[in-house]
KOLGU-4560 file (N, C-alpha, C; in nm, 3 decimals, padded with zeros to 5 digits):
<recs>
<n_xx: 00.076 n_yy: -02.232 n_zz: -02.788 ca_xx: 00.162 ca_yy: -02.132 ca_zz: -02.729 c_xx: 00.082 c_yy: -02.013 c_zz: -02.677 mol: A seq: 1 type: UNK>
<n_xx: -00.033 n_yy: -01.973 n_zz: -02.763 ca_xx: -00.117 ca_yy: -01.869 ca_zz: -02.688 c_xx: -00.153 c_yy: -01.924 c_zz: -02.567 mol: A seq: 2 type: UNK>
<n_xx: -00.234 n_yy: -02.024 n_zz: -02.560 ca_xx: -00.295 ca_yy: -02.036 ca_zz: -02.452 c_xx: -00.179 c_yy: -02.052 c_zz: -02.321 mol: A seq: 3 type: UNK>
<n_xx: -00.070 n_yy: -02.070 n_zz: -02.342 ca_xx: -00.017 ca_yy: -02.129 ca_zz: -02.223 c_xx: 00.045 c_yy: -01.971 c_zz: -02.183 mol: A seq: 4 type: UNK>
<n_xx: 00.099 n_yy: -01.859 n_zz: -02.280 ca_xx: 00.153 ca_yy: -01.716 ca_zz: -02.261 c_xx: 00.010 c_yy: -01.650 c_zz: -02.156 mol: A seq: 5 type: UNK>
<n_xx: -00.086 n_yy: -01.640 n_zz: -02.218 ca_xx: -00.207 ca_yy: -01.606 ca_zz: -02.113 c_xx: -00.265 c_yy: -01.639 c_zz: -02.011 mol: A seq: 6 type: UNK>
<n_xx: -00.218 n_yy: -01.795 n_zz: -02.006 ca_xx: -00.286 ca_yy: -01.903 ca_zz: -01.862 c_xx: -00.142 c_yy: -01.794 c_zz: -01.804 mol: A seq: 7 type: UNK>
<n_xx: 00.006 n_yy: -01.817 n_zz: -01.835 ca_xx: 00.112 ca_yy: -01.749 ca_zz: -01.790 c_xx: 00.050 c_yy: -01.608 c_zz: -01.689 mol: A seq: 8 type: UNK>
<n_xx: 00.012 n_yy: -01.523 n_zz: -01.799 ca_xx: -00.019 ca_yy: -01.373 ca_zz: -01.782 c_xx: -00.121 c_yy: -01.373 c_zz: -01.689 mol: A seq: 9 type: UNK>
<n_xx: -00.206 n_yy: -01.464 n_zz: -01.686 ca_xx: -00.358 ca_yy: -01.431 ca_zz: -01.573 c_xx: -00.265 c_yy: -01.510 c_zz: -01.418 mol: A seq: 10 type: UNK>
<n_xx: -00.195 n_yy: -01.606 n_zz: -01.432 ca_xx: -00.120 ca_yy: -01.628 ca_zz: -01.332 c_xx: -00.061 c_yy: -01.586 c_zz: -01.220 mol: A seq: 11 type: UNK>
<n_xx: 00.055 n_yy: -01.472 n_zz: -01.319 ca_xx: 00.116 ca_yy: -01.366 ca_zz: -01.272 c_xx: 00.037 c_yy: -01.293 c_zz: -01.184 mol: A seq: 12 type: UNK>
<n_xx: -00.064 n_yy: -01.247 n_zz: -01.250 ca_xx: -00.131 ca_yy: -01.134 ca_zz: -01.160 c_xx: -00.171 c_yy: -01.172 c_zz: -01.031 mol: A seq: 13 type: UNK>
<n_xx: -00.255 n_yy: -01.283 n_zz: -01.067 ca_xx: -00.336 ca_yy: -01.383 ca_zz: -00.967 c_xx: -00.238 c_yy: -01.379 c_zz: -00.830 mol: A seq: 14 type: UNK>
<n_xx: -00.089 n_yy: -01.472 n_zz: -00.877 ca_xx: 00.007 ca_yy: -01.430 ca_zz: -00.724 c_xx: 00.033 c_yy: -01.274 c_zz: -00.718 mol: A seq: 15 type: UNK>
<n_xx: 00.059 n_yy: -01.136 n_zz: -00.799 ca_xx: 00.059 ca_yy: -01.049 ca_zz: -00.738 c_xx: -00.072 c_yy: -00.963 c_zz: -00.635 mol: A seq: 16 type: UNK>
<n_xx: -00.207 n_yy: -01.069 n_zz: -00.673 ca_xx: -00.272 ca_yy: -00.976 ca_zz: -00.630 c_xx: -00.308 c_yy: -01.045 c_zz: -00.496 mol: A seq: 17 type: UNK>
<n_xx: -00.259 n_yy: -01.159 n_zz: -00.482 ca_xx: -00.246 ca_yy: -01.268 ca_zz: -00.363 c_xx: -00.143 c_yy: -01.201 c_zz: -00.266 mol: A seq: 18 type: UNK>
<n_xx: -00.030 n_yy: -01.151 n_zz: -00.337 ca_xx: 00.103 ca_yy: -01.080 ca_zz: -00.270 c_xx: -00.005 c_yy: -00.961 c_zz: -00.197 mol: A seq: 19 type: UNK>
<n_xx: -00.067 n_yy: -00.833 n_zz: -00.289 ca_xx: -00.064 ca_yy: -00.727 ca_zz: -00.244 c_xx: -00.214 c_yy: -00.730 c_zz: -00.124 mol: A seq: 20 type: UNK>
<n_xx: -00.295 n_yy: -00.901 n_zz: -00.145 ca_xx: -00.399 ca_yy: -00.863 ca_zz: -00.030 c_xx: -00.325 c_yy: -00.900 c_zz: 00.098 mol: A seq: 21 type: UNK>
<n_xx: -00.213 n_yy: -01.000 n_zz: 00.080 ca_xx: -00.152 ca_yy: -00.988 ca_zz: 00.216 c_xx: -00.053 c_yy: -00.904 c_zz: 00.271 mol: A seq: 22 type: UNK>
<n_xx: -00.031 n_yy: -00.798 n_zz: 00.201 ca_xx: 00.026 ca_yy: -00.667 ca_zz: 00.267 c_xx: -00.081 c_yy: -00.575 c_zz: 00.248 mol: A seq: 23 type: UNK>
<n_xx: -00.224 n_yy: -00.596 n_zz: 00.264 ca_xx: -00.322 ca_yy: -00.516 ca_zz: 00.293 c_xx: -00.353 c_yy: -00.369 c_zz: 00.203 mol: A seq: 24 type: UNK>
<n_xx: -00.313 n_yy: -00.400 n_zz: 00.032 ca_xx: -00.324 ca_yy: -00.226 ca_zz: -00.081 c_xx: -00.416 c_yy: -00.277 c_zz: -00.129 mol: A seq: 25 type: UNK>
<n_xx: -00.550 n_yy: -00.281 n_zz: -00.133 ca_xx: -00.630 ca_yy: -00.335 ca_zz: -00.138 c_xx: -00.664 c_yy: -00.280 c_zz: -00.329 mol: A seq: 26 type: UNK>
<n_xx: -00.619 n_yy: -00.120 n_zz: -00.385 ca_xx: -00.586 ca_yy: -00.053 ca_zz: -00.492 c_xx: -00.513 c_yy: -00.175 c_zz: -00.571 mol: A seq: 27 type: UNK>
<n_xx: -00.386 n_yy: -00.200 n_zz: -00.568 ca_xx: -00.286 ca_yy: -00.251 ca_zz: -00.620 c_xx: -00.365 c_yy: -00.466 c_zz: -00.642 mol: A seq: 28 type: UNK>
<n_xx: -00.428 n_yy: -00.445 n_zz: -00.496 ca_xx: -00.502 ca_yy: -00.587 ca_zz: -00.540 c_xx: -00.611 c_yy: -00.609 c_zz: -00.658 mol: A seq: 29 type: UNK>
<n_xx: -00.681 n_yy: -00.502 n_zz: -00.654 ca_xx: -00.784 ca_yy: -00.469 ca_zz: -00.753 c_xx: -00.722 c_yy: -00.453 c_zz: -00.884 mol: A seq: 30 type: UNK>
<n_xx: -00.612 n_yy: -00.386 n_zz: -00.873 ca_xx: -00.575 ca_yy: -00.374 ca_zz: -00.993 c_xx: -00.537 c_yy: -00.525 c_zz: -01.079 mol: A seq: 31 type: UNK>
<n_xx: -00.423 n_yy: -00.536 n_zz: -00.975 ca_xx: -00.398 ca_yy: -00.698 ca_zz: -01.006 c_xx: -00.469 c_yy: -00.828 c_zz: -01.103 mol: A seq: 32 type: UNK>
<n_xx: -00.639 n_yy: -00.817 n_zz: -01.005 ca_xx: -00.747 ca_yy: -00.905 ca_zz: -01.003 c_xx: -00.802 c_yy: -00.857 c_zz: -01.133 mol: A seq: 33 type: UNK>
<n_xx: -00.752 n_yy: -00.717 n_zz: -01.153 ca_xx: -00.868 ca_yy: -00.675 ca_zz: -01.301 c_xx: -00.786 c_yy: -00.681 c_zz: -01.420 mol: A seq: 34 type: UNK>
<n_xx: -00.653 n_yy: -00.678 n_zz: -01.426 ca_xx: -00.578 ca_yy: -00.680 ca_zz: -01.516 c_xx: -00.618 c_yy: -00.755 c_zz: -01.632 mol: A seq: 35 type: UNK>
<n_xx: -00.626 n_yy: -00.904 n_zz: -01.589 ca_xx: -00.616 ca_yy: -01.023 ca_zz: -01.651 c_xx: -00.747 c_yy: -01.026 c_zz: -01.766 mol: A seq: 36 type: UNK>
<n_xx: -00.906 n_yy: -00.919 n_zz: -01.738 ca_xx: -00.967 ca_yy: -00.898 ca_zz: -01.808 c_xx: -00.895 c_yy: -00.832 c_zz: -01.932 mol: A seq: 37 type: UNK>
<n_xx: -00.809 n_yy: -00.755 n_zz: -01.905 ca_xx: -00.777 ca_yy: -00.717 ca_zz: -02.078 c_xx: -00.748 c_yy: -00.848 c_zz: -02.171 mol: A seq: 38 type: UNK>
<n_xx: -00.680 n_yy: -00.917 n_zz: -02.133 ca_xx: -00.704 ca_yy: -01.000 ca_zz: -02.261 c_xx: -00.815 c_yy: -01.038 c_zz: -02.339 mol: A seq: 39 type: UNK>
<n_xx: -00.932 n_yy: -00.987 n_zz: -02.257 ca_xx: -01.072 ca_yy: -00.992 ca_zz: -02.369 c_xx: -01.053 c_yy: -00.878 c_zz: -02.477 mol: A seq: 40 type: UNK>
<n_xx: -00.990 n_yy: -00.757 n_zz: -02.486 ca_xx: -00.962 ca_yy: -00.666 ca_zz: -02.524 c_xx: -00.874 c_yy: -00.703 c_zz: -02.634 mol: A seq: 41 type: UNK>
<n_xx: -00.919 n_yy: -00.715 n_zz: -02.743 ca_xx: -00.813 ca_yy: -00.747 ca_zz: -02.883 c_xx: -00.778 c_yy: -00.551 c_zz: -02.932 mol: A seq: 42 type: UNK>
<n_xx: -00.707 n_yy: -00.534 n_zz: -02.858 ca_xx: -00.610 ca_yy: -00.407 ca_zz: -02.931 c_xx: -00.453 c_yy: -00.413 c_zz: -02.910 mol: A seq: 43 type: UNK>
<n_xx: -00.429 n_yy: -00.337 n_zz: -02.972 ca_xx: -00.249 ca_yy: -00.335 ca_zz: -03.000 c_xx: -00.182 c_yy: -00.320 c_zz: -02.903 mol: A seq: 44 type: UNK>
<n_xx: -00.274 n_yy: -00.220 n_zz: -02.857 ca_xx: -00.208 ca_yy: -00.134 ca_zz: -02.658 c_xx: -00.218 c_yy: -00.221 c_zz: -02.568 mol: A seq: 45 type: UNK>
<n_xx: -00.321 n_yy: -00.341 n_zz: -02.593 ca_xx: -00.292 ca_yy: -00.455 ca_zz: -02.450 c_xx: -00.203 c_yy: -00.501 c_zz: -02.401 mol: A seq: 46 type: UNK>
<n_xx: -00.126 n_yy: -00.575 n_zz: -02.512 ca_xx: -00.016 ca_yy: -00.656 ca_zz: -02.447 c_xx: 00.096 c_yy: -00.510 c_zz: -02.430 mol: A seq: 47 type: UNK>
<n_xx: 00.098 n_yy: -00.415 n_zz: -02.425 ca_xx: 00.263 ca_yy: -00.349 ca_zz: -02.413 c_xx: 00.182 c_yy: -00.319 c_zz: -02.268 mol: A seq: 48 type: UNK>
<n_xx: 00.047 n_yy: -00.266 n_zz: -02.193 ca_xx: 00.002 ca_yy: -00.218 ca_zz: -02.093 c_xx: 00.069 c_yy: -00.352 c_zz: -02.007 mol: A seq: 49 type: UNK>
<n_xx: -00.030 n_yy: -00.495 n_zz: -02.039 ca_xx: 00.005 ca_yy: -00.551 ca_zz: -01.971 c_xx: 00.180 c_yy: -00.618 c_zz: -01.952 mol: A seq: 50 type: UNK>
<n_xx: 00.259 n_yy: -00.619 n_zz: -02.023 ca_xx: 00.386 ca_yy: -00.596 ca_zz: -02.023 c_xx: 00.438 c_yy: -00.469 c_zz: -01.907 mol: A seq: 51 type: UNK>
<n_xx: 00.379 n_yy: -00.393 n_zz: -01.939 ca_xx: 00.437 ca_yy: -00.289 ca_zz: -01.826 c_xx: 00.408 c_yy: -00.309 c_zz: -01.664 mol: A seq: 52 type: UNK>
<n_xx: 00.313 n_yy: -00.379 n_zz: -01.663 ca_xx: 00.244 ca_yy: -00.418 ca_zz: -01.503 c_xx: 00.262 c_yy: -00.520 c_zz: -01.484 mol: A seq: 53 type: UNK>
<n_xx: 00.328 n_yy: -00.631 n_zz: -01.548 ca_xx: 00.418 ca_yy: -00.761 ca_zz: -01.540 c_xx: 00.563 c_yy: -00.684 c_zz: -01.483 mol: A seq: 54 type: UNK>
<n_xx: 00.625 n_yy: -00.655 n_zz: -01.561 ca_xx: 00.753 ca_yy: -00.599 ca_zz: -01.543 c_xx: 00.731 c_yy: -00.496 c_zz: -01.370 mol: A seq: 55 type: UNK>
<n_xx: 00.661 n_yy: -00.421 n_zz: -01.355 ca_xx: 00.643 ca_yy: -00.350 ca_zz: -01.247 c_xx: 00.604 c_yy: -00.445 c_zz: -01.100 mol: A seq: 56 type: UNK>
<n_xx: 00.505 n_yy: -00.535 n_zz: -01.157 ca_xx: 00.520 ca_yy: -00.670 ca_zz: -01.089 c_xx: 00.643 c_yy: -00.760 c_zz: -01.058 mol: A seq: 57 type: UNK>
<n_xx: 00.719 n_yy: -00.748 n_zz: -01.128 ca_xx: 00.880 ca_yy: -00.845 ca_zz: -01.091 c_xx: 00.964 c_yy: -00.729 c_zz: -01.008 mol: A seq: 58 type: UNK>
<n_xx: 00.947 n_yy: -00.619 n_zz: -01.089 ca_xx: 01.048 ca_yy: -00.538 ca_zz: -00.948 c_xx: 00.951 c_yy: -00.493 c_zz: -00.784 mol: A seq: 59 type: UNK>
<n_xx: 00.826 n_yy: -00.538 n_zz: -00.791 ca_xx: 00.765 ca_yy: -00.544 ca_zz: -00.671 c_xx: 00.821 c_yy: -00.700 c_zz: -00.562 mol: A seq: 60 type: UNK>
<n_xx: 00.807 n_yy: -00.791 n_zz: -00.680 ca_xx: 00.876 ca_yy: -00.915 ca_zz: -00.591 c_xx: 01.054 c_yy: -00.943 c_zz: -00.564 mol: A seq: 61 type: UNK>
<n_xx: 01.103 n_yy: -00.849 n_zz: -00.678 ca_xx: 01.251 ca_yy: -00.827 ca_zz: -00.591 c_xx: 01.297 c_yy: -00.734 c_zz: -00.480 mol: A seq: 62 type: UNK>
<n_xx: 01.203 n_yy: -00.618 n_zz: -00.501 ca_xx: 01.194 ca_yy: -00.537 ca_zz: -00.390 c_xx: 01.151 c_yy: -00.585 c_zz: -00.264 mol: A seq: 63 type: UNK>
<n_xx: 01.061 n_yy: -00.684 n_zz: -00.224 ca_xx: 00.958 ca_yy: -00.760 ca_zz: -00.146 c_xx: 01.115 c_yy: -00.818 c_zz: -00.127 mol: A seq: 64 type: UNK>
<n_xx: 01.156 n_yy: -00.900 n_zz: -00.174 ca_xx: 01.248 ca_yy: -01.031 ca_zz: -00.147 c_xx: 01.407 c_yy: -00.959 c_zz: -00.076 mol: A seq: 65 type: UNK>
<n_xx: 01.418 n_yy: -00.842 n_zz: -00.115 ca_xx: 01.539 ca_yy: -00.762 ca_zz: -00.039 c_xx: 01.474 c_yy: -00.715 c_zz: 00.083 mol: A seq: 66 type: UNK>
<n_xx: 01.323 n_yy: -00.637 n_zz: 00.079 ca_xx: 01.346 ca_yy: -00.645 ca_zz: 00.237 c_xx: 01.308 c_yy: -00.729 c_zz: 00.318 mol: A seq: 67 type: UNK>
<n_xx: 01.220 n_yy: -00.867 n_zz: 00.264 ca_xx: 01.233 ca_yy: -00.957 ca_zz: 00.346 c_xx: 01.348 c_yy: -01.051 c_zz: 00.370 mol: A seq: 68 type: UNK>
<n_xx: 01.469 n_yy: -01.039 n_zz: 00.317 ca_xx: 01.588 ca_yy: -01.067 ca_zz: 00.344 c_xx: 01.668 c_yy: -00.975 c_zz: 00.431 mol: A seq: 69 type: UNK>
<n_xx: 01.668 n_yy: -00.857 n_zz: 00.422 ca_xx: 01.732 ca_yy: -00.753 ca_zz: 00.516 c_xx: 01.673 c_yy: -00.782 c_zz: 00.681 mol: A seq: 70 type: UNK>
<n_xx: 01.536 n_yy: -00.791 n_zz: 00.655 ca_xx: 01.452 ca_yy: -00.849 ca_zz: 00.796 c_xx: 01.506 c_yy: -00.954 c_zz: 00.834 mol: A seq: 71 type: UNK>
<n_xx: 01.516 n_yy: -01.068 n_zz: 00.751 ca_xx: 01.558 ca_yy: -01.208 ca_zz: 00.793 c_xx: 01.720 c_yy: -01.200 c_zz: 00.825 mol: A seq: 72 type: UNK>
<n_xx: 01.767 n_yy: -01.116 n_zz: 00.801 ca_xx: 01.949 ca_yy: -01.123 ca_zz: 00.889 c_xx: 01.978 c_yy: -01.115 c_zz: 00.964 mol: A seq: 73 type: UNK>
<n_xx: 01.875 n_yy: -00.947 n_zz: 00.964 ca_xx: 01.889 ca_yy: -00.881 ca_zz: 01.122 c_xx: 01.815 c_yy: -00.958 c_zz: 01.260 mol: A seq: 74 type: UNK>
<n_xx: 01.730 n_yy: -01.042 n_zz: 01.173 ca_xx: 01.688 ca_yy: -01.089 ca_zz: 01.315 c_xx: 01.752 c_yy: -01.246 c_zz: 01.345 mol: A seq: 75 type: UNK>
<n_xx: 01.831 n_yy: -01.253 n_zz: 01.265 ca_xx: 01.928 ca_yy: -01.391 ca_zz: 01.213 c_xx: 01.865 c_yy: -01.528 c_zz: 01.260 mol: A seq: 76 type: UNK>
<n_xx: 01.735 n_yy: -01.506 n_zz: 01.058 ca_xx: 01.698 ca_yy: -01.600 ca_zz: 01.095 c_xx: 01.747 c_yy: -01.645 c_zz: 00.961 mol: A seq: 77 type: UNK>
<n_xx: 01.738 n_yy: -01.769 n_zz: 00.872 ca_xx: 01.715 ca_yy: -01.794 ca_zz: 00.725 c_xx: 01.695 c_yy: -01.717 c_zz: 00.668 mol: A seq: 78 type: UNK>
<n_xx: 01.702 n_yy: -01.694 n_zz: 00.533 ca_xx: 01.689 ca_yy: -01.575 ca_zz: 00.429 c_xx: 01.677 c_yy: -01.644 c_zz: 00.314 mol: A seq: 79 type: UNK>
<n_xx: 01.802 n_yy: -01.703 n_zz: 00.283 ca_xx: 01.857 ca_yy: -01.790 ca_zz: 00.127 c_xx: 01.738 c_yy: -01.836 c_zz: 00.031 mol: A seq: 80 type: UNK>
<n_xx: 01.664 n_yy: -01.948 n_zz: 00.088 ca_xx: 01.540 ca_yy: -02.016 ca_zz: 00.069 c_xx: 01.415 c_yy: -01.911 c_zz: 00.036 mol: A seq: 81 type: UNK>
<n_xx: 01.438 n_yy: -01.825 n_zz: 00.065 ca_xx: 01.291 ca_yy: -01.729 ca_zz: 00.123 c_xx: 01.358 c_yy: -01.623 c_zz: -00.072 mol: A seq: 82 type: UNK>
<n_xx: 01.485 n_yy: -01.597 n_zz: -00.076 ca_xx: 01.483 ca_yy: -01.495 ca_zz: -00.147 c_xx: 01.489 c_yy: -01.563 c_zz: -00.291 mol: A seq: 83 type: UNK>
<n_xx: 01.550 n_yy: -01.711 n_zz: -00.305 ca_xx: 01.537 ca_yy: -01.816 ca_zz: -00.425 c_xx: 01.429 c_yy: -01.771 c_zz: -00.484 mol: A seq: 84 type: UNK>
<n_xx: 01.307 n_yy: -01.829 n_zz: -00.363 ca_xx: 01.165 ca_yy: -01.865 ca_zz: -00.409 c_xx: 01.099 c_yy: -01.764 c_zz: -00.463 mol: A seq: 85 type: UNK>
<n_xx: 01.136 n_yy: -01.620 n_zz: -00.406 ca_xx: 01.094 ca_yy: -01.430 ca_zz: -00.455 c_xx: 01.161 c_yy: -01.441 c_zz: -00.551 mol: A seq: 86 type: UNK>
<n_xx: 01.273 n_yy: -01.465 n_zz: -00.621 ca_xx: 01.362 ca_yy: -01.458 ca_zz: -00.759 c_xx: 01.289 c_yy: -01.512 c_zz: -00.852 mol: A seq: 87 type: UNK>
<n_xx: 01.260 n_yy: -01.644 n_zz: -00.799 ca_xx: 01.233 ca_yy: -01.708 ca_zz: -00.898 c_xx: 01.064 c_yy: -01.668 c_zz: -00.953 mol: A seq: 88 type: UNK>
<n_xx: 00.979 n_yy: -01.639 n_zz: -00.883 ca_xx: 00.863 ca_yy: -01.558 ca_zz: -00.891 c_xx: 00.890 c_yy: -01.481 c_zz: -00.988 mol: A seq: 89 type: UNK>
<n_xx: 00.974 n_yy: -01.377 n_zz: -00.945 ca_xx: 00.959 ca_yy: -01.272 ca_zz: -01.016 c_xx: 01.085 c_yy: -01.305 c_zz: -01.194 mol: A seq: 90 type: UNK>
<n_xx: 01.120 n_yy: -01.386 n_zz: -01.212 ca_xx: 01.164 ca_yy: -01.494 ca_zz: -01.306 c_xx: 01.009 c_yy: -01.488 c_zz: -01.376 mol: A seq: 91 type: UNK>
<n_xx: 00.973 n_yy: -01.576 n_zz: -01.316 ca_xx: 00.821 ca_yy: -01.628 ca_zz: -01.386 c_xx: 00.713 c_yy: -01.500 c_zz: -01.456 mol: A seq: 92 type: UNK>
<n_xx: 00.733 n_yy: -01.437 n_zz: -01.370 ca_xx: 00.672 ca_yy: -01.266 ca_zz: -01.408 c_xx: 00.717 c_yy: -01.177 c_zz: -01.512 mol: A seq: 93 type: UNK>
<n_xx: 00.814 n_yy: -01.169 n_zz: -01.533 ca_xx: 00.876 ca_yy: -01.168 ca_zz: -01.630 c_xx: 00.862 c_yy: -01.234 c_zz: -01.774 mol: A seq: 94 type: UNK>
<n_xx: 00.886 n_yy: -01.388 n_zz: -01.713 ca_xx: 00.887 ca_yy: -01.432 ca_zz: -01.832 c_xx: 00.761 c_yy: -01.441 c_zz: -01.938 mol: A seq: 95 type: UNK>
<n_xx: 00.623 n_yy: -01.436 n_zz: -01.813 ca_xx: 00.507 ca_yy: -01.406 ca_zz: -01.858 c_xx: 00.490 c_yy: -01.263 c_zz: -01.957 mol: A seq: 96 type: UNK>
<n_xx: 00.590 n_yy: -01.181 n_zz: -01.904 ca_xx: 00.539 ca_yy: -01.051 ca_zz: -02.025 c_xx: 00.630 c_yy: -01.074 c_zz: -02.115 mol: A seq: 97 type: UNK>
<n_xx: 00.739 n_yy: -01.216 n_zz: -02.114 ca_xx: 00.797 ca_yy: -01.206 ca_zz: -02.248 c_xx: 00.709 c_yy: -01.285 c_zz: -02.350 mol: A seq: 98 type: UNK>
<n_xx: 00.635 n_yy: -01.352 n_zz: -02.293 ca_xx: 00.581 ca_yy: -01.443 ca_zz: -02.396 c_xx: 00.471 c_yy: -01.347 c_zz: -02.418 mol: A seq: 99 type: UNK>
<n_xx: 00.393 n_yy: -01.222 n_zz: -02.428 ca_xx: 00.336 ca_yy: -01.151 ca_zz: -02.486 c_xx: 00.389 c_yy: -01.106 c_zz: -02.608 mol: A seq: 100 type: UNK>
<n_xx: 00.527 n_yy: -01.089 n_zz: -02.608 ca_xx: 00.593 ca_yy: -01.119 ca_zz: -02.757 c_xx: 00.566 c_yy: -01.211 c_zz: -02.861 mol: A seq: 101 type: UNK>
<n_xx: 00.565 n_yy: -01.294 n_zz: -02.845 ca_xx: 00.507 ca_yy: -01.381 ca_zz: -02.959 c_xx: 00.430 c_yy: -01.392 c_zz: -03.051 mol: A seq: 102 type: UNK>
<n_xx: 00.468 n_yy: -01.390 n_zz: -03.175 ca_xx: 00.390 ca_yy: -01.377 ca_zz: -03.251 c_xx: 00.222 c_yy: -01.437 c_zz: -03.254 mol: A seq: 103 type: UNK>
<n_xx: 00.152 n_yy: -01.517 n_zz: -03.233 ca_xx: 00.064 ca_yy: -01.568 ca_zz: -03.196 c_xx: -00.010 c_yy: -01.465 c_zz: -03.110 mol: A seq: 104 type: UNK>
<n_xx: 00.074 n_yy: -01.418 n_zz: -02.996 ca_xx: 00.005 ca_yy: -01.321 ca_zz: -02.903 c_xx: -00.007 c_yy: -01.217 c_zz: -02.979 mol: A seq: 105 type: UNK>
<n_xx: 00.088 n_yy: -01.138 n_zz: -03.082 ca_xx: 00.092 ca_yy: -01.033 ca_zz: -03.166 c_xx: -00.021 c_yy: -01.047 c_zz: -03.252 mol: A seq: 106 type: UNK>
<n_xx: -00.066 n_yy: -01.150 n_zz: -03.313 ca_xx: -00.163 ca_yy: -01.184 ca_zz: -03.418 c_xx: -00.283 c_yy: -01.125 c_zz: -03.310 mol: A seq: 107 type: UNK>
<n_xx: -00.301 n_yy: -01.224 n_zz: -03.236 ca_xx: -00.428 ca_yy: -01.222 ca_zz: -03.167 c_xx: -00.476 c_yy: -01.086 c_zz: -03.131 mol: A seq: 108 type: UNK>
<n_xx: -00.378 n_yy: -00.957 n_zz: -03.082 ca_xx: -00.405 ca_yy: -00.832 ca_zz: -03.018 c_xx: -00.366 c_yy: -00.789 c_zz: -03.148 mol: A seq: 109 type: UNK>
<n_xx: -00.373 n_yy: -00.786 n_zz: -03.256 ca_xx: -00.346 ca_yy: -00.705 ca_zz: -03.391 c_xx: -00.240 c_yy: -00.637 c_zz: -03.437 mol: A seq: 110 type: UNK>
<n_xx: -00.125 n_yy: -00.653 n_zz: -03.385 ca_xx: -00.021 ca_yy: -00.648 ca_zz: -03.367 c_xx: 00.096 c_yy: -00.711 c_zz: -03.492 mol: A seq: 111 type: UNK>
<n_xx: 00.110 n_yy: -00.648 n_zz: -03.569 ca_xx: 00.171 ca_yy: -00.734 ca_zz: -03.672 c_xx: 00.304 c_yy: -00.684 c_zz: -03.706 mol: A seq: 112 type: UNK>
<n_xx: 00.345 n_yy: -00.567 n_zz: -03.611 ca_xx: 00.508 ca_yy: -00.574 ca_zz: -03.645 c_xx: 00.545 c_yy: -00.579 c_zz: -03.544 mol: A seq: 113 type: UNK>
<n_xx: 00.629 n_yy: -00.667 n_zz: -03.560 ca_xx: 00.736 ca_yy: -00.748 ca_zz: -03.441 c_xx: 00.803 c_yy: -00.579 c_zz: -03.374 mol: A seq: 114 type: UNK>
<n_xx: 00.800 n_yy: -00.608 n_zz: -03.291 ca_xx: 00.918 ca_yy: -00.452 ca_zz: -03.203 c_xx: 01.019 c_yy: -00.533 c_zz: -03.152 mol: A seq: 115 type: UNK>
<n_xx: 01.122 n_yy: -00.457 n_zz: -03.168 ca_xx: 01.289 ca_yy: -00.498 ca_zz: -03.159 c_xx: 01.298 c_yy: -00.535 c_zz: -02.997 mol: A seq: 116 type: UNK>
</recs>
């Protein structure tokens, strides 16, 4: 279960930082690309940091997916397909900072009381 929450977590980033070199923030890509090093980092504060830039990551791909749907009306082309595939992304992004919950992940970053 660890390994598959972290293959998860280095994932995530990997497509956000794929997302942010093709809208050219080259900051937000870096960040992205460097994130995934904290998990060498066994402290308590890792997983809630990286939890927070997962989560900030899913409302970047629903935000992304409304205005590339607002674009796709007005110029009335398809949308439906285009905003699934952004949902479901940011689904996956998510679910990656839920499985930082886990106990296993809690053990590993030193973490030994469960938070509500």
């Amino acid at each position: 279960m660890t390994g598959f929450a972290l293959t998860s977590v280095f994932l995530s980033f990997v497509l956000l930082a794929a997302h942010f070199s093709r809208h050219e923030v080259p900051v937000l890509m870096a960040l992205s690309l460097l994130a995934p090093f904290l998990l060498f980092v066994k402290r308590p504060w890792v997983p809630r940091l990286l939890q927070l830039l997962l989560v900030l990551g899913a409302f970047e791909w629903v935000r992304t997916a409304a205005v590339l749907a607002v674009r796709r009306i007005d110029a009335g082309e398809p949308w439906l397909r285009m905003a699934v595939i952004l949902g479901v992304v940011a689904l996956v992004t998510t679910g990656a900072a839920a499985l930082l919950q886990s106990t296993r992940v809690r053990h590993r970053f030193g973490t030994n009381t469960p938070t509500p």
